[in-house]
mmCIF file of the protein (N, C-alpha, C, O) and its ligand, coordinates in Angstrom:
data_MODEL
# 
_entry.id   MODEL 
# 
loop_
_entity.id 
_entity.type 
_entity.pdbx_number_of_molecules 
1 polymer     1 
2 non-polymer 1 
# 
_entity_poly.entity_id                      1 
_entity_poly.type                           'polypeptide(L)' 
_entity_poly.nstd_linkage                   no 
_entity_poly.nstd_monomer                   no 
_entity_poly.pdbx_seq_one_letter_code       
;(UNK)(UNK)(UNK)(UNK)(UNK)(UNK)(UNK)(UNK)(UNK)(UNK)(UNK)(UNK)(UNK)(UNK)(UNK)(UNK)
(UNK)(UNK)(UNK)(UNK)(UNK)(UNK)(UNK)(UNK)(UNK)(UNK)(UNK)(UNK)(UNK)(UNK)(UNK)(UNK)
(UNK)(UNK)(UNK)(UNK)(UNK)(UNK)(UNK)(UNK)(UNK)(UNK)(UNK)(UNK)(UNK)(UNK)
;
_entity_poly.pdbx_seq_one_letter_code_can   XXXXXXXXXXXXXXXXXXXXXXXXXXXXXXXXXXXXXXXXXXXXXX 
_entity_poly.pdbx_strand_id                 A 
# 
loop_
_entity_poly_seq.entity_id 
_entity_poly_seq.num 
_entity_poly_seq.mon_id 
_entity_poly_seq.hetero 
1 1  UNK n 
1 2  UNK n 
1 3  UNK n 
1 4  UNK n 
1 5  UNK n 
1 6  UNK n 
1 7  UNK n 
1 8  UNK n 
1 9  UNK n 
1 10 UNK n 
1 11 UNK n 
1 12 UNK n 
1 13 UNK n 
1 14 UNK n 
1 15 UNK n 
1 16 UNK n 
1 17 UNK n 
1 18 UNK n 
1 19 UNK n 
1 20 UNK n 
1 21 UNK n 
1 22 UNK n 
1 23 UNK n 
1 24 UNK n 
1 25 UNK n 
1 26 UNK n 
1 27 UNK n 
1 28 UNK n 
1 29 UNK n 
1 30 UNK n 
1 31 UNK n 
1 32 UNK n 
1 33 UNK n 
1 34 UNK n 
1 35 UNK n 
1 36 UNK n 
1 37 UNK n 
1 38 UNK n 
1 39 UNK n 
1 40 UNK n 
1 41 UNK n 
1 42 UNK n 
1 43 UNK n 
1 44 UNK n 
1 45 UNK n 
1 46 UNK n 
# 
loop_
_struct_asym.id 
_struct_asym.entity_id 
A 1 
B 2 
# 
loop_
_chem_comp.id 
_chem_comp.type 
_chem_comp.mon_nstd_flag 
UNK 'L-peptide linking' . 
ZN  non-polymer         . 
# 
_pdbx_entity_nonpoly.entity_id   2 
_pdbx_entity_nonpoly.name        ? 
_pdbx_entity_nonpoly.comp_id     ZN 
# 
_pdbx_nonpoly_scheme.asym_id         B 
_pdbx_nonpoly_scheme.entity_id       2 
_pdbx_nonpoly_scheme.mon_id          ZN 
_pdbx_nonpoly_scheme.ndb_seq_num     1 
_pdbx_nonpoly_scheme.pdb_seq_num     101 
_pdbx_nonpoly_scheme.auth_seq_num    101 
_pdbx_nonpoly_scheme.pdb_mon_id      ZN 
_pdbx_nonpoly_scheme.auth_mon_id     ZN 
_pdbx_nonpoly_scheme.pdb_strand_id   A 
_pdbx_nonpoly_scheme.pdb_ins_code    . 
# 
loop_
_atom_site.group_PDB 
_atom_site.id 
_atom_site.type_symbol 
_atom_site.label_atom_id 
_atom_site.label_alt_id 
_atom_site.label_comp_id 
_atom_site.label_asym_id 
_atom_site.label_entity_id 
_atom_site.label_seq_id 
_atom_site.pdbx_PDB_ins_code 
_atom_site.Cartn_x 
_atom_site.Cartn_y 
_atom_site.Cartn_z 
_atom_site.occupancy 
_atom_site.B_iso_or_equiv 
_atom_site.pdbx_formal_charge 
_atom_site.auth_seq_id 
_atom_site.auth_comp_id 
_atom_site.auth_asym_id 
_atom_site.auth_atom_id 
_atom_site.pdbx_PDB_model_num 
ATOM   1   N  N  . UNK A 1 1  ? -141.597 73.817  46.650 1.00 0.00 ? 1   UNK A N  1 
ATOM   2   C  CA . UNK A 1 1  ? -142.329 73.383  45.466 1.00 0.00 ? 1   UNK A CA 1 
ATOM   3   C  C  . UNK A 1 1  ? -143.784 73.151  45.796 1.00 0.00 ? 1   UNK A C  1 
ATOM   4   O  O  . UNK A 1 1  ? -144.077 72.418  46.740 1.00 0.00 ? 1   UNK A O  1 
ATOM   5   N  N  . UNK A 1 2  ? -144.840 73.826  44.958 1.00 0.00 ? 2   UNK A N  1 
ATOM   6   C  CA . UNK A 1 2  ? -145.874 73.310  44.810 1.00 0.00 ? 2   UNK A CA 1 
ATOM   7   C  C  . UNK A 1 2  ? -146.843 72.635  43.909 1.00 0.00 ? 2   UNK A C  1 
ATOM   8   O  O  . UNK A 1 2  ? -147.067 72.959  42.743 1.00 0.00 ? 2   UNK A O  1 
ATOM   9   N  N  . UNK A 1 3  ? -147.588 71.323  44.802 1.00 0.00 ? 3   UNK A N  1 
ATOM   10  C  CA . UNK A 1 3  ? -147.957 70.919  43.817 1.00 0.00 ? 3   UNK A CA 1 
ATOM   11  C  C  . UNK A 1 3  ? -149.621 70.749  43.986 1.00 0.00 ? 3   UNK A C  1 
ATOM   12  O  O  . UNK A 1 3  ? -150.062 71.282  45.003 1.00 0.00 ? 3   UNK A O  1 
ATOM   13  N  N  . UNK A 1 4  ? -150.452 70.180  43.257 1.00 0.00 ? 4   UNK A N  1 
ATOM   14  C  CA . UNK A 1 4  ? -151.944 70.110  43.040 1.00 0.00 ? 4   UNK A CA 1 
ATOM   15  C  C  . UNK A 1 4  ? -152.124 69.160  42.734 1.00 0.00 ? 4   UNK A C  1 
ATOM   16  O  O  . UNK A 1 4  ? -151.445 68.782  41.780 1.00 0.00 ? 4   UNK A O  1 
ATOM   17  N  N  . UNK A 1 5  ? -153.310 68.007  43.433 1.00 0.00 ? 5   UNK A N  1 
ATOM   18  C  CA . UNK A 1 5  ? -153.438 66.786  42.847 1.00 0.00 ? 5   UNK A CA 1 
ATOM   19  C  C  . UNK A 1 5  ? -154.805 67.132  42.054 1.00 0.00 ? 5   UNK A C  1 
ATOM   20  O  O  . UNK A 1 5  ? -155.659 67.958  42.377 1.00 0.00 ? 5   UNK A O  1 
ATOM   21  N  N  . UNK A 1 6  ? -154.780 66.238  40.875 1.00 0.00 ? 6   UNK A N  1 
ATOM   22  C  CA . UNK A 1 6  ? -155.927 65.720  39.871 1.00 0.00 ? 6   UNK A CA 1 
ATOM   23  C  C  . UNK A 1 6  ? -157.026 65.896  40.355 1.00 0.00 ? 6   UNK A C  1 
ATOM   24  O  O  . UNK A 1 6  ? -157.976 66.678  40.373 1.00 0.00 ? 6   UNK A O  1 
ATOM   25  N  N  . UNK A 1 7  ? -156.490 64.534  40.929 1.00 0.00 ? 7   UNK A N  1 
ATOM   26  C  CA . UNK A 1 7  ? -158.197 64.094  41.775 1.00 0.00 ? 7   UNK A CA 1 
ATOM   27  C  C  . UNK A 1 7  ? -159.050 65.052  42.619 1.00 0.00 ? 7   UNK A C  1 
ATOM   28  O  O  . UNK A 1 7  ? -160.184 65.476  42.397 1.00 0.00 ? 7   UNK A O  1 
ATOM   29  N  N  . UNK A 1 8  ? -158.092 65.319  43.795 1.00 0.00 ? 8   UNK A N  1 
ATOM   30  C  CA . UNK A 1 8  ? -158.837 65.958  44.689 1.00 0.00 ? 8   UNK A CA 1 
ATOM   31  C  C  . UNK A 1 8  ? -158.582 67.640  44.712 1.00 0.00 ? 8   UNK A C  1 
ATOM   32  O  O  . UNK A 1 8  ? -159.303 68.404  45.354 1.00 0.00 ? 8   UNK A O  1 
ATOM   33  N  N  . UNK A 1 9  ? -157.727 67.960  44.109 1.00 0.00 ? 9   UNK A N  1 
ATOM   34  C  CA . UNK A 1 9  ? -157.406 69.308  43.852 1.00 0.00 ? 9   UNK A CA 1 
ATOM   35  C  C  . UNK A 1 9  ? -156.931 70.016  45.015 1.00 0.00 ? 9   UNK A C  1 
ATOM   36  O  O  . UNK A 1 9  ? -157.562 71.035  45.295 1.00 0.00 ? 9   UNK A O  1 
ATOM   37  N  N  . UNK A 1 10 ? -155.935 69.697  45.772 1.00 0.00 ? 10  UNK A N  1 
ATOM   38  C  CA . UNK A 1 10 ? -156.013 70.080  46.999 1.00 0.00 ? 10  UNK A CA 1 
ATOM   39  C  C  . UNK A 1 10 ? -154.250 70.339  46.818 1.00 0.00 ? 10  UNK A C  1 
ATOM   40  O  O  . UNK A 1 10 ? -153.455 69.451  46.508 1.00 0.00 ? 10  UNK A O  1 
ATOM   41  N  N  . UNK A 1 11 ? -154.025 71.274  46.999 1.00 0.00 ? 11  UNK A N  1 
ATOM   42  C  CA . UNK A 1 11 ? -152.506 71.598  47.002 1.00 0.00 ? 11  UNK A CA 1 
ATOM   43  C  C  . UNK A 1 11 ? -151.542 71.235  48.061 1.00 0.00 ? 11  UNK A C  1 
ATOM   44  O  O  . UNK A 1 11 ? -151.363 71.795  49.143 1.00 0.00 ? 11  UNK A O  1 
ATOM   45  N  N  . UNK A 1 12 ? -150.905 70.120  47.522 1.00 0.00 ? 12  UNK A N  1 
ATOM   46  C  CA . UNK A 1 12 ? -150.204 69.361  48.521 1.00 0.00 ? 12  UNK A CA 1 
ATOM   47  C  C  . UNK A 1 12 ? -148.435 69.898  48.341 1.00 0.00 ? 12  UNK A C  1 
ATOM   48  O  O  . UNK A 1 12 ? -148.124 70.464  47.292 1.00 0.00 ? 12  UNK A O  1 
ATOM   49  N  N  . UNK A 1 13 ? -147.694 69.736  49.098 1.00 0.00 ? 13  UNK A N  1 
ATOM   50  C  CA . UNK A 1 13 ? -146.283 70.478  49.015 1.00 0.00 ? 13  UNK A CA 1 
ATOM   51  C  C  . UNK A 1 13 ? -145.668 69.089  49.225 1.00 0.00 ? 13  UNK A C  1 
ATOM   52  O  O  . UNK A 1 13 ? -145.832 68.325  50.177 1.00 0.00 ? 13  UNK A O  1 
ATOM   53  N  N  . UNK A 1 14 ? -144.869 68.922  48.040 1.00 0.00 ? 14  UNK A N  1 
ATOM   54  C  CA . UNK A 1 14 ? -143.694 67.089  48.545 1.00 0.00 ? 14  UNK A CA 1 
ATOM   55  C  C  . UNK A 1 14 ? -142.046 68.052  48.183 1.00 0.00 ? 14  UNK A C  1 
ATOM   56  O  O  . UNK A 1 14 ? -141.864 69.083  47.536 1.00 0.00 ? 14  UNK A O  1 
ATOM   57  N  N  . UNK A 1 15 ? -141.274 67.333  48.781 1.00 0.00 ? 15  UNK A N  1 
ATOM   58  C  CA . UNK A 1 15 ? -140.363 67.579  49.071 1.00 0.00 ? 15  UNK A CA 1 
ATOM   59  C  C  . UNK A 1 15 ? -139.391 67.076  48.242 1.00 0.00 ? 15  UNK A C  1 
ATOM   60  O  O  . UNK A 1 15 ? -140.071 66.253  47.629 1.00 0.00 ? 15  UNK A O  1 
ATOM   61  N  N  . UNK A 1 16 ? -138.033 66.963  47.681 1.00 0.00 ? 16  UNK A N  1 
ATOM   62  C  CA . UNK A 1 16 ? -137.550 66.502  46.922 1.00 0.00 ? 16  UNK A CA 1 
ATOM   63  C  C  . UNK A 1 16 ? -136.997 65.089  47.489 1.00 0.00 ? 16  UNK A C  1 
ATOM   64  O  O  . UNK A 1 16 ? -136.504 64.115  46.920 1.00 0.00 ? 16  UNK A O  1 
ATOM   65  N  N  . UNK A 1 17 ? -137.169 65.265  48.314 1.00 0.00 ? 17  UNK A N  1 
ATOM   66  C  CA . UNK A 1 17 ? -136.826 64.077  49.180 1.00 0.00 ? 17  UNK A CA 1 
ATOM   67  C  C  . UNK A 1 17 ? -137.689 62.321  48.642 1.00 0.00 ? 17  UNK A C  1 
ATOM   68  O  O  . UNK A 1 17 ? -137.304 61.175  48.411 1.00 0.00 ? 17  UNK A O  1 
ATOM   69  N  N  . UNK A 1 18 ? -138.772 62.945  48.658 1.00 0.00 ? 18  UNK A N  1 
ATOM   70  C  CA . UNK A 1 18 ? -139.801 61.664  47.870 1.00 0.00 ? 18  UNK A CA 1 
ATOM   71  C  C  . UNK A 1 18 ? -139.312 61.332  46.271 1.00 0.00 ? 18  UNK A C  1 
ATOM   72  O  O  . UNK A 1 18 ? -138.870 62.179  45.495 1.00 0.00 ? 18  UNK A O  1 
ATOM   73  N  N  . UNK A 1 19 ? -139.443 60.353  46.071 1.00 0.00 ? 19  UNK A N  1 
ATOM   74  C  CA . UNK A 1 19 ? -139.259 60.014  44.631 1.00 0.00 ? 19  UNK A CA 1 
ATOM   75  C  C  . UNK A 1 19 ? -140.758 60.107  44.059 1.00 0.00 ? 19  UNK A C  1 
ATOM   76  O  O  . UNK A 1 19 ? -141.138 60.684  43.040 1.00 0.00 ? 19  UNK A O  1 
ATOM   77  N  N  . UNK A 1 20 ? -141.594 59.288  45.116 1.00 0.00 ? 20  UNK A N  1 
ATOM   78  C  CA . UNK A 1 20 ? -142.730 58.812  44.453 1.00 0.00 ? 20  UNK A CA 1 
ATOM   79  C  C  . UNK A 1 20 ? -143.752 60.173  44.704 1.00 0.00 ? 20  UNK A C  1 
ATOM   80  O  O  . UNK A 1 20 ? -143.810 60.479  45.895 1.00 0.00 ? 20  UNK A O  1 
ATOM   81  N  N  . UNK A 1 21 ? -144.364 60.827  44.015 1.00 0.00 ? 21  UNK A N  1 
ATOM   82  C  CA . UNK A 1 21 ? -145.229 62.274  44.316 1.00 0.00 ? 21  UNK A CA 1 
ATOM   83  C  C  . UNK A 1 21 ? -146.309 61.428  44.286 1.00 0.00 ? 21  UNK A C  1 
ATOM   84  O  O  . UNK A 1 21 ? -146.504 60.596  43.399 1.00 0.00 ? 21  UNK A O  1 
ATOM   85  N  N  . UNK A 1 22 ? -147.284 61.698  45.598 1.00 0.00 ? 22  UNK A N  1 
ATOM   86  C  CA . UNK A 1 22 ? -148.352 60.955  45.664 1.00 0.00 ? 22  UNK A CA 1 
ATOM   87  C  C  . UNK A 1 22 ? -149.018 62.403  46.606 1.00 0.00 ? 22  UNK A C  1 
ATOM   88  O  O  . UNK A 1 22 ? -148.495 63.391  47.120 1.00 0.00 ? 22  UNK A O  1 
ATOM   89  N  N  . UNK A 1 23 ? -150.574 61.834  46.476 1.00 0.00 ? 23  UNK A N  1 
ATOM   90  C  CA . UNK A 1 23 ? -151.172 62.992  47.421 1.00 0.00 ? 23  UNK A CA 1 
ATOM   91  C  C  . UNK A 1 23 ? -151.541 62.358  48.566 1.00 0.00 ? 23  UNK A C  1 
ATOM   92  O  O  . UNK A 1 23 ? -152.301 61.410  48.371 1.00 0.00 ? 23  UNK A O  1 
ATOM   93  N  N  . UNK A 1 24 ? -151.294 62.543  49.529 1.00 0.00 ? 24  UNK A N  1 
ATOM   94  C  CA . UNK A 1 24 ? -151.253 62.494  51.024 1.00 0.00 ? 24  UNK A CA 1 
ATOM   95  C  C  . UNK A 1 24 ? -152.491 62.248  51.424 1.00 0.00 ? 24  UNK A C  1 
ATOM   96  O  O  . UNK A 1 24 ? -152.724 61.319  52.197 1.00 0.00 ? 24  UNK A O  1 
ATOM   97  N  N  . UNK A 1 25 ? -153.814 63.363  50.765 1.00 0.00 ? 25  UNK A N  1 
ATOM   98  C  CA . UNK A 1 25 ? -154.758 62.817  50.819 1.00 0.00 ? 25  UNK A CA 1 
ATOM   99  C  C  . UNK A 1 25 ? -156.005 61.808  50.407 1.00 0.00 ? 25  UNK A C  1 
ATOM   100 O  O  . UNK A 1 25 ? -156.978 61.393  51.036 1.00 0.00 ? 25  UNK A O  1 
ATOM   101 N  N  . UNK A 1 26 ? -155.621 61.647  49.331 1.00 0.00 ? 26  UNK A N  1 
ATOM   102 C  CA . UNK A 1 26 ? -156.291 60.755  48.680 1.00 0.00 ? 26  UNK A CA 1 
ATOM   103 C  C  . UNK A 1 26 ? -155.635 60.158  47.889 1.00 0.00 ? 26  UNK A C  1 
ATOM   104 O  O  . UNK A 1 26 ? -156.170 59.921  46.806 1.00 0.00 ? 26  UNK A O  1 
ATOM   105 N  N  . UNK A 1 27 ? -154.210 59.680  48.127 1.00 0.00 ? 27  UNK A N  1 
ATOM   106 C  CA . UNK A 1 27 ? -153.409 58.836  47.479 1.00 0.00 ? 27  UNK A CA 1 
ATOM   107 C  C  . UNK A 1 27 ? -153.210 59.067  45.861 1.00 0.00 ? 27  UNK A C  1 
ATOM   108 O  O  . UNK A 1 27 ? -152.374 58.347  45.316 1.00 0.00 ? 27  UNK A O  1 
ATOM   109 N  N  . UNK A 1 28 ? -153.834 59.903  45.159 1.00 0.00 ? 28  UNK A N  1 
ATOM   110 C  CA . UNK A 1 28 ? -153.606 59.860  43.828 1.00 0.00 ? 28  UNK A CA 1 
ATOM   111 C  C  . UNK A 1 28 ? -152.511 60.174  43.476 1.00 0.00 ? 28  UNK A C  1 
ATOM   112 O  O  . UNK A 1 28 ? -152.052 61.195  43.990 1.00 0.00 ? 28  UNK A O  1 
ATOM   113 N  N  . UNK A 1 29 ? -151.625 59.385  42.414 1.00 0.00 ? 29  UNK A N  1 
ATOM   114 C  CA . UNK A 1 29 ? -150.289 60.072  42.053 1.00 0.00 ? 29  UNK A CA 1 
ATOM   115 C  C  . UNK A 1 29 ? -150.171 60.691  40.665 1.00 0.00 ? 29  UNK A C  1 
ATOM   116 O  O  . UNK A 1 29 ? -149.451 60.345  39.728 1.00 0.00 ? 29  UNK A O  1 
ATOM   117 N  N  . UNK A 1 30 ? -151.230 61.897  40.775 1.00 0.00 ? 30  UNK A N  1 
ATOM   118 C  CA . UNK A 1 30 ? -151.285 62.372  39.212 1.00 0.00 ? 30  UNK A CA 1 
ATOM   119 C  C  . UNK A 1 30 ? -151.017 63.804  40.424 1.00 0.00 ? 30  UNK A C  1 
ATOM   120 O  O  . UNK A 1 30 ? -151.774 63.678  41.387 1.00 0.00 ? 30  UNK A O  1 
ATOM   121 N  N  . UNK A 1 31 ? -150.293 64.812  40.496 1.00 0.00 ? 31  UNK A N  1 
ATOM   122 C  CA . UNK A 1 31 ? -149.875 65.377  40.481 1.00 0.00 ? 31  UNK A CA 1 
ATOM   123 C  C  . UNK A 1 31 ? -149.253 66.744  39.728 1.00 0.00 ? 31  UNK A C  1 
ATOM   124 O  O  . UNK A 1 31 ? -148.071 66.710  39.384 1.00 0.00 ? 31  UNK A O  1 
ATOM   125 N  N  . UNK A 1 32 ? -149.913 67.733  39.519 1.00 0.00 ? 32  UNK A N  1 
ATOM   126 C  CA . UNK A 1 32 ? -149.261 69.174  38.869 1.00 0.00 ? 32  UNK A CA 1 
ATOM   127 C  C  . UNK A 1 32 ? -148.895 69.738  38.998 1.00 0.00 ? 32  UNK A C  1 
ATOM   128 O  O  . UNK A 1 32 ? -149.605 70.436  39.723 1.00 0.00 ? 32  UNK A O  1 
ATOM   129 N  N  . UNK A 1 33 ? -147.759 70.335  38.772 1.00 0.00 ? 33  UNK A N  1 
ATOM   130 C  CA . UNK A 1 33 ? -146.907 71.479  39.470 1.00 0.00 ? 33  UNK A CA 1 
ATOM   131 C  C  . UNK A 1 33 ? -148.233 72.508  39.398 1.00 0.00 ? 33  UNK A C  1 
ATOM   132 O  O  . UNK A 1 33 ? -149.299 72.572  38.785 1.00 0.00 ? 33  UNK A O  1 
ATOM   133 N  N  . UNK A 1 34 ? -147.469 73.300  40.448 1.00 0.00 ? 34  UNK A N  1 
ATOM   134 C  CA . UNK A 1 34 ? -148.823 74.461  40.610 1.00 0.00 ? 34  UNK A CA 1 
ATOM   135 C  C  . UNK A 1 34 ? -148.578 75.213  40.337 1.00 0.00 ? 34  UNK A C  1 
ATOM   136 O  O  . UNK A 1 34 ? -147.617 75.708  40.926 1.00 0.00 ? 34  UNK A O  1 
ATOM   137 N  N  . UNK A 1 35 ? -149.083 75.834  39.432 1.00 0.00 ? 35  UNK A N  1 
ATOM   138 C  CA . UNK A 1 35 ? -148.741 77.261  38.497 1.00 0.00 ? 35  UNK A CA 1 
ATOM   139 C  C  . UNK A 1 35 ? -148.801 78.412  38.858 1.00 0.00 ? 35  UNK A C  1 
ATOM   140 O  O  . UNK A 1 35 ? -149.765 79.097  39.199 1.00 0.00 ? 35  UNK A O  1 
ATOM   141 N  N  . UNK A 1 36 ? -147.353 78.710  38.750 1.00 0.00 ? 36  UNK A N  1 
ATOM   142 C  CA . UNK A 1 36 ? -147.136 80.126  39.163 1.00 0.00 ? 36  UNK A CA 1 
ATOM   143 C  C  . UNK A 1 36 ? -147.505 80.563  39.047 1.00 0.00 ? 36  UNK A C  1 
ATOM   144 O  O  . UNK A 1 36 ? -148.019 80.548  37.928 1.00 0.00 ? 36  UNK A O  1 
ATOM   145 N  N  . UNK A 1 37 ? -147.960 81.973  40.243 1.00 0.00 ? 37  UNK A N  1 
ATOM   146 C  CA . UNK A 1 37 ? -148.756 83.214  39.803 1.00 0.00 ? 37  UNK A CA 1 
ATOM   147 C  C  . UNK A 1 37 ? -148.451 84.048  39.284 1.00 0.00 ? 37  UNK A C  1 
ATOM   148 O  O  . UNK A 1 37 ? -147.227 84.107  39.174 1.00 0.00 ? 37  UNK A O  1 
ATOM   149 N  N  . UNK A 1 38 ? -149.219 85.186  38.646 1.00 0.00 ? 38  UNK A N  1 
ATOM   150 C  CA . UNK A 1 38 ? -147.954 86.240  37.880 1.00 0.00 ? 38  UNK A CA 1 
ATOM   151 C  C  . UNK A 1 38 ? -147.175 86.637  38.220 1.00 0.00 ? 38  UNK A C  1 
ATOM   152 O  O  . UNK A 1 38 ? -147.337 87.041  39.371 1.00 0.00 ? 38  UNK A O  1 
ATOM   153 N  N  . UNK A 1 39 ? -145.907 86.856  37.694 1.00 0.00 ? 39  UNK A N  1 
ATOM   154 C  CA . UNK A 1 39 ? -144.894 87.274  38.703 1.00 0.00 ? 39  UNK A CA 1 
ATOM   155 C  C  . UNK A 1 39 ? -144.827 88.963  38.318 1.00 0.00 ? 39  UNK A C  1 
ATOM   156 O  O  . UNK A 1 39 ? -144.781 89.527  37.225 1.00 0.00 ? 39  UNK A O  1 
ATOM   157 N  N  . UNK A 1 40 ? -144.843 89.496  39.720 1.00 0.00 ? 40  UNK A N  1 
ATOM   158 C  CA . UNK A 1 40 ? -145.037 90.947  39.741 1.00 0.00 ? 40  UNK A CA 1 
ATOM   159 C  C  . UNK A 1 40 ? -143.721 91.124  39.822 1.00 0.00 ? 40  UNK A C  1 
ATOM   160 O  O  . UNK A 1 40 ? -142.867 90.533  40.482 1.00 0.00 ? 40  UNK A O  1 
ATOM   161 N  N  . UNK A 1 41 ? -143.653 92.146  38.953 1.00 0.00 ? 41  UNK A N  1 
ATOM   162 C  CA . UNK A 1 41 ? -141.743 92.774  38.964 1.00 0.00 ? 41  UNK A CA 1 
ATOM   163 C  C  . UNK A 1 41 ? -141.780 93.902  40.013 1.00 0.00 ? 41  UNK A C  1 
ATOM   164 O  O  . UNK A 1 41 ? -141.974 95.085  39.733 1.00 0.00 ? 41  UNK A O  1 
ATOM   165 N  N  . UNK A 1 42 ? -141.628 93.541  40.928 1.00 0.00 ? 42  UNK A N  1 
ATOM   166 C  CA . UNK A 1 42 ? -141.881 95.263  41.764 1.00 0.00 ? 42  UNK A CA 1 
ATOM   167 C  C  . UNK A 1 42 ? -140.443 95.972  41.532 1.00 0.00 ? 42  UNK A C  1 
ATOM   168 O  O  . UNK A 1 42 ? -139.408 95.578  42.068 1.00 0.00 ? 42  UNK A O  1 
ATOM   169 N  N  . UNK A 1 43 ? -140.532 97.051  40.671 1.00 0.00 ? 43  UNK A N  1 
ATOM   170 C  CA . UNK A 1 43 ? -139.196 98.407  40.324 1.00 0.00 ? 43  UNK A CA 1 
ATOM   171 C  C  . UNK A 1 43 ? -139.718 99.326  41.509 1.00 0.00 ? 43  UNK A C  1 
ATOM   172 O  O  . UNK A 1 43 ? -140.808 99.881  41.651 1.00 0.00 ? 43  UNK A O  1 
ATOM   173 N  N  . UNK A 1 44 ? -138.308 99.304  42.511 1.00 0.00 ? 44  UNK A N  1 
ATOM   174 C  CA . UNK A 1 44 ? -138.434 100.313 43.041 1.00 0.00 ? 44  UNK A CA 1 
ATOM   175 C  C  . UNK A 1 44 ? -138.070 101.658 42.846 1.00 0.00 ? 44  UNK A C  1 
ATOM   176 O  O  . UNK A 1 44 ? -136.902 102.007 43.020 1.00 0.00 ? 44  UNK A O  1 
ATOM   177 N  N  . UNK A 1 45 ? -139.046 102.540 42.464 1.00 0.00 ? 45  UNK A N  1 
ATOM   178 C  CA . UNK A 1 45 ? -138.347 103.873 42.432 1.00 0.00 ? 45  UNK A CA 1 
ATOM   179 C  C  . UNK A 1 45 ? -137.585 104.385 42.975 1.00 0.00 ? 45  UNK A C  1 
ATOM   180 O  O  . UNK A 1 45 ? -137.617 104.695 44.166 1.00 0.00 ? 45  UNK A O  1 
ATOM   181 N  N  . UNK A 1 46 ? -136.336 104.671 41.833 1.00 0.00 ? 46  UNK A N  1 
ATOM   182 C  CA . UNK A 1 46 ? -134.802 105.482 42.641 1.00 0.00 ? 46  UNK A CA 1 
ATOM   183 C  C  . UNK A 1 46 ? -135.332 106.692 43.310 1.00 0.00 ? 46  UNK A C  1 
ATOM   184 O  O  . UNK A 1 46 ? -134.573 107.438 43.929 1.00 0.00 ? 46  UNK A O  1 
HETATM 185 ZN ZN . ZN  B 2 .  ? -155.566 64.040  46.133 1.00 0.00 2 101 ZN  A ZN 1 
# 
């Protein structure tokens, strides 16, 4: 899982293990999942 803090914008990875999602670096607990990138369908040609 990734996530992005508010504050500092710095993409931090927490684990499900934590309850509390906080950023590691600058303590803020505003937190965003980090938005997927497009997801490329790669079709492989038969
Ligand atoms: Zn932060």
């Amino acid at each position: 899982m990734g996530y992005y803090c508010l504050r500092c914008k710095r993409i931090v990875e927490i684990t499900t293990e934590y309850q509390v999602i906080r950023c590691p670096y600058c303590g803020y607990r505003a937190l965003r999942k980090e938005r997927p990138k497009v997801m490329v369908k790669k079709v492989k040609a038969v």
